[in-house]
N, C-alpha and C positions, 0 to 999 in steps of 0.2 A: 046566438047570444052566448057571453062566456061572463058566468055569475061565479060569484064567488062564496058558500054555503061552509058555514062551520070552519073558515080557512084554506081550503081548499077550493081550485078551480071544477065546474062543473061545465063541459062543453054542453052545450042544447045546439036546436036549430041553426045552423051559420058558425055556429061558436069556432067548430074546425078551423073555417076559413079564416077567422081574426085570429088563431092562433097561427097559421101559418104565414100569416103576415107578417107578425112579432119574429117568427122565425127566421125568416127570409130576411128582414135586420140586421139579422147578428151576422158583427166582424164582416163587413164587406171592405173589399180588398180591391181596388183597381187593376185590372190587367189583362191584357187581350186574350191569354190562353186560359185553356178551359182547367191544365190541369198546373197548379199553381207552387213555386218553391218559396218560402219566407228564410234567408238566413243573414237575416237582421237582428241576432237576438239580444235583448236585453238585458244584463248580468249582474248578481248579486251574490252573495257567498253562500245564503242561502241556497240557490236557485242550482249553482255549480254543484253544490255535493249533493242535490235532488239527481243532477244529470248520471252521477256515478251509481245511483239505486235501480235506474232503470233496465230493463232487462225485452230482449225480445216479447211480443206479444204482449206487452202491460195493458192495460186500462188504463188513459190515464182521462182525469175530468177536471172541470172548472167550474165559478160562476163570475160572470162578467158584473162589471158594476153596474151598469144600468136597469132602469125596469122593465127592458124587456127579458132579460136573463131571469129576473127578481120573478115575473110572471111566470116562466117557463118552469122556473123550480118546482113550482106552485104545483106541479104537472105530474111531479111524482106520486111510487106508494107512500113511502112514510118518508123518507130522507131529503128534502128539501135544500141541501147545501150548496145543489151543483145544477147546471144548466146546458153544458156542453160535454164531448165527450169525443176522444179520439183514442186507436191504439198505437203502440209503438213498434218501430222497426229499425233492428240495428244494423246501420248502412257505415261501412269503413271505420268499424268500431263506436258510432256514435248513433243516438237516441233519435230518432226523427217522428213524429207523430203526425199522422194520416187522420183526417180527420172532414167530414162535410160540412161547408156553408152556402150558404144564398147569399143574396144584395142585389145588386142591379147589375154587377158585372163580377166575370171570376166565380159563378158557382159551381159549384160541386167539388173534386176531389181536389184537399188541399196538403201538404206535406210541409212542415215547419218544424225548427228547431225547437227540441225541449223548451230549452229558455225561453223563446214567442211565445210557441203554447200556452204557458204557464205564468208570465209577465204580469207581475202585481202592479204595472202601469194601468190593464186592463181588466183587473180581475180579484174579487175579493176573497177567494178560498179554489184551492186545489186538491188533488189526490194522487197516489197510484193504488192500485188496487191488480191483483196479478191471478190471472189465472191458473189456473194446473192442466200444464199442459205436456203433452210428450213431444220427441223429436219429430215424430210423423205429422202431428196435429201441426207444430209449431210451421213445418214447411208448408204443410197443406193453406196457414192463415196468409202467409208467403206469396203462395200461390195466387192466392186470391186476390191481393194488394195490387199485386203485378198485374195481374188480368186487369183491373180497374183504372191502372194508370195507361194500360195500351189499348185502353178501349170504354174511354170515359162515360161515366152517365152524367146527368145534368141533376142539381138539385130538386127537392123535392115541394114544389111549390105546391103543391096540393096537399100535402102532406098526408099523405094515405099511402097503406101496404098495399102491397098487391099489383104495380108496376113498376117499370124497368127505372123509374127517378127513385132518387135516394136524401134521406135527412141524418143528422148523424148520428140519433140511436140506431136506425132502422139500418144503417152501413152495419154497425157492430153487430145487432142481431142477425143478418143474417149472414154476415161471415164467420160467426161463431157458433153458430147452428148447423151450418156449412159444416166447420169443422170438425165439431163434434158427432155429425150424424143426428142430431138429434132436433126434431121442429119445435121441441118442449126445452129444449134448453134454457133457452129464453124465451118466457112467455109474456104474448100482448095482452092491453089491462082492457076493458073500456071503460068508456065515458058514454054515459045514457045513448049508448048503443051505437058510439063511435069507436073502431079499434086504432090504438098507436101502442107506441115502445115505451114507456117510464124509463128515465136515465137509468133509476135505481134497479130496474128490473135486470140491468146487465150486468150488476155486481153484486145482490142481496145473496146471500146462502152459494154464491159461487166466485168468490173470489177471497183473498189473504190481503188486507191492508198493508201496504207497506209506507207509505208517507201520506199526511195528511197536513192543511194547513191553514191556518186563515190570516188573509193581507189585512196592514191596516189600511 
């Protein structure tokens, strides 16, 4: 069951699974491969001088209009703005955001233009938020993108830590725990005795805002 107590979501019993439902929703995308390019992207004058902020390794997050996004915020510790989350990778000079979804087809690792990303067609508010990171860390996160894209895992439709499927806090946490060495980098919350990722747990007290925004 997934109640809703003082504003915030409270998984119980089952609750996991109706939130991974909700999850496996978001942004599905038709297409026979597993690992997926969007460079469609949607463009605004806002959106173009976002593209020129971006930086290897950013953070960058959303939250989509509907409510199942709306729910998922819900999901956070305190910051409830954003629902999705991917990082960035500068390929031929330009910004591309790696990021995991579900749906019926096309899940797991997806790779899309800033502008997609971020596309106030779909999406009421954004961010970057940027790491501190060195040159060695920054190739080490590299490293790992690449391992993902030639040797894909499938989304995480059970949405649970601890196997080889992936959702897309849990990609971030654990590439960037990876990174850092550190299993405490990012730490998971629970929910009356379920463990998952909180968006915010990937940026709170570790990261530098650099753009933030809300679509109307």
């Amino acid at each position: 069951m997934v109640k809703v107590i003082k504003g915030k979501l409270v998984l119980g019993r089952g609750g996991a699974l109706v939130l991974l439902v909700i999850l496996g929703g978001i942004n599905r995308i038709a297409s026979k491969d597993q690992y997926i390019t969007n460079r469609s992207p949607i463009t605004g004058p806002s959106l173009d001088s976002v593209v020129s902020m971006m930086k290897q390794g950013d953070l960058v997050l959303r939250r989509g209009r509907d409510i199942a996004s709306f729910m998922i915020s819900r999901t956070n510790n305190k910051d409830q703005n954003y629902s999705h989350c991917g990082l960035v990778q500068v390929e031929n000079g330009y910004p591309f955001v790696y990021h995991f979804i579900g749906g019926d087809q096309a899940q797991g690792l997806h790779r899309d233009s800033a502008q997609v990303f971020l596309s106030p067609k779909h999406n009421n508010a954004g961010a970057i938020m940027r790491y501190e990171l060195s040159e060695g860390e920054l190739q080490k996160q590299k490293e790992l993108i690449i391992e993902l894209r030639k040797n894909p895992r499938p989304y995480d439709n059970e949405f649970t830590l601890g196997n080889e499927r992936l959702y897309c806090a849990e990609f971030i946490y654990k590439v960037m725990n990876t990174v850092k060495a550190d299993s405490n980098f990012i730490r998971t919350r629970l929910n009356n005795g379920y463990a998952y990722v909180p968006l915010d747990a990937l940026y709170a007290g570790k990261t530098s805002l650099i753009w933030q925004m809300t679509f109307k």
